[in-house]
C-alpha positions in Angstrom: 0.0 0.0 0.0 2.3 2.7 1.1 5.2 4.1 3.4 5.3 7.3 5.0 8.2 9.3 7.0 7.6 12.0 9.5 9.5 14.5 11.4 8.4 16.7 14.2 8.2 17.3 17.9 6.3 15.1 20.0 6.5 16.3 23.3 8.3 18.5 22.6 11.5 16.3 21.4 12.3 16.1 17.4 11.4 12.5 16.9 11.1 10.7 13.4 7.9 8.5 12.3 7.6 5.6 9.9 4.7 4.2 9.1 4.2 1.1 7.0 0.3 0.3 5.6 -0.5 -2.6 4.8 -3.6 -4.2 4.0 -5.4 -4.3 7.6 -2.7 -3.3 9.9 0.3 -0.7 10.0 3.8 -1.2 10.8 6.0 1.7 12.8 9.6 2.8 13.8 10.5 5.8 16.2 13.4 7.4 15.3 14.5 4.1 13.7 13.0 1.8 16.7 9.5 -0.3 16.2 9.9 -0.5 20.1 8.1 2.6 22.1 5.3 1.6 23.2 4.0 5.2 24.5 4.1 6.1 20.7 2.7 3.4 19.4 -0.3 3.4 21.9 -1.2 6.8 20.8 -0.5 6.8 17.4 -2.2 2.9 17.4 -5.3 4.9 19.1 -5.3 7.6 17.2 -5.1 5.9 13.8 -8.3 3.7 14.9 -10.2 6.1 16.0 -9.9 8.1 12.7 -10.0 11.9 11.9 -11.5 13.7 9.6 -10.2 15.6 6.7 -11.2 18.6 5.0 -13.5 19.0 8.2 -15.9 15.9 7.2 -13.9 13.4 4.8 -13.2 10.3 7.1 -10.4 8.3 5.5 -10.4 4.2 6.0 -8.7 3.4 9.0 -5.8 0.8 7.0 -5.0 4.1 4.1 -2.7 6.4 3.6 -5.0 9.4 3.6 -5.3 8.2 7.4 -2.2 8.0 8.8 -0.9 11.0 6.6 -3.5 12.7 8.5 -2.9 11.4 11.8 0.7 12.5 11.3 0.2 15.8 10.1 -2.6 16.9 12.2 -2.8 14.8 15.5 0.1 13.1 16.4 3.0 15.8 16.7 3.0 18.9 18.9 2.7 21.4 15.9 1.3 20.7 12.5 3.0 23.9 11.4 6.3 21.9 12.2 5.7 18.9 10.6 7.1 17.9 7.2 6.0 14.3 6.0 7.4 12.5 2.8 5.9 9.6 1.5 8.2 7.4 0.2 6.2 4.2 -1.1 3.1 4.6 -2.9 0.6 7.7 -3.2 -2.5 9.2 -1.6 -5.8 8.1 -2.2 -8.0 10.1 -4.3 -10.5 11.6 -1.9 -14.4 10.7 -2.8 -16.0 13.7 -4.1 -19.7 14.0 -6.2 -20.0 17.3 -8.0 -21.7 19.9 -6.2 -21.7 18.0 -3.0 -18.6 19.6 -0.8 -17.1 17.1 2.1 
């Protein structure tokens, strides 16, 4: 499906994220270690409990949309500070009907 890689400050420390999608389940490493389990709770919880996008768009839970969202906009300190790169795969296009706005 996809990789992602994100940098930013999570409480308040410059921390790198790596997330892995796979079909039903996501992989991570934190700052190059798959083993913190305070990150990987909360990322875990926020990935499942899914956020919206563009105010009313709720990704899937196991899609890129979602965890580039979770890691932009939920995860870190600052979304200002954030800079994500996906390196593996793309985006999904966002559902849209004409003249219906998300």
């Amino acid at each position: 499906m996809g990789k992602l890689k994100a940098i930013g400050k999570f409480r308040n420390r410059k921390t790198t994220v790596e997330i892995e999608v796979k079909q039903n389940a996501f992989s991570f490493l934190f700052n190059g270690n798959p083993n913190n389990p305070l990150m990987k709770l909360q990322l875990e919880e926020l990935l499942k409990e899914g956020k919206p996008m563009m105010g009313s768009y709720l990704p899937p839970e196991h899609s890129m949309n979602n965890a580039w969202n979770v890691l932009k906009y939920y995860f870190f300190d600052d979304p200002r500070d954030v800079e994500i790169e996906i390196t593996e795969g793309e985006l999904e296009e966002v559902e849209s009907e004409e003249g219906v706005v998300y």
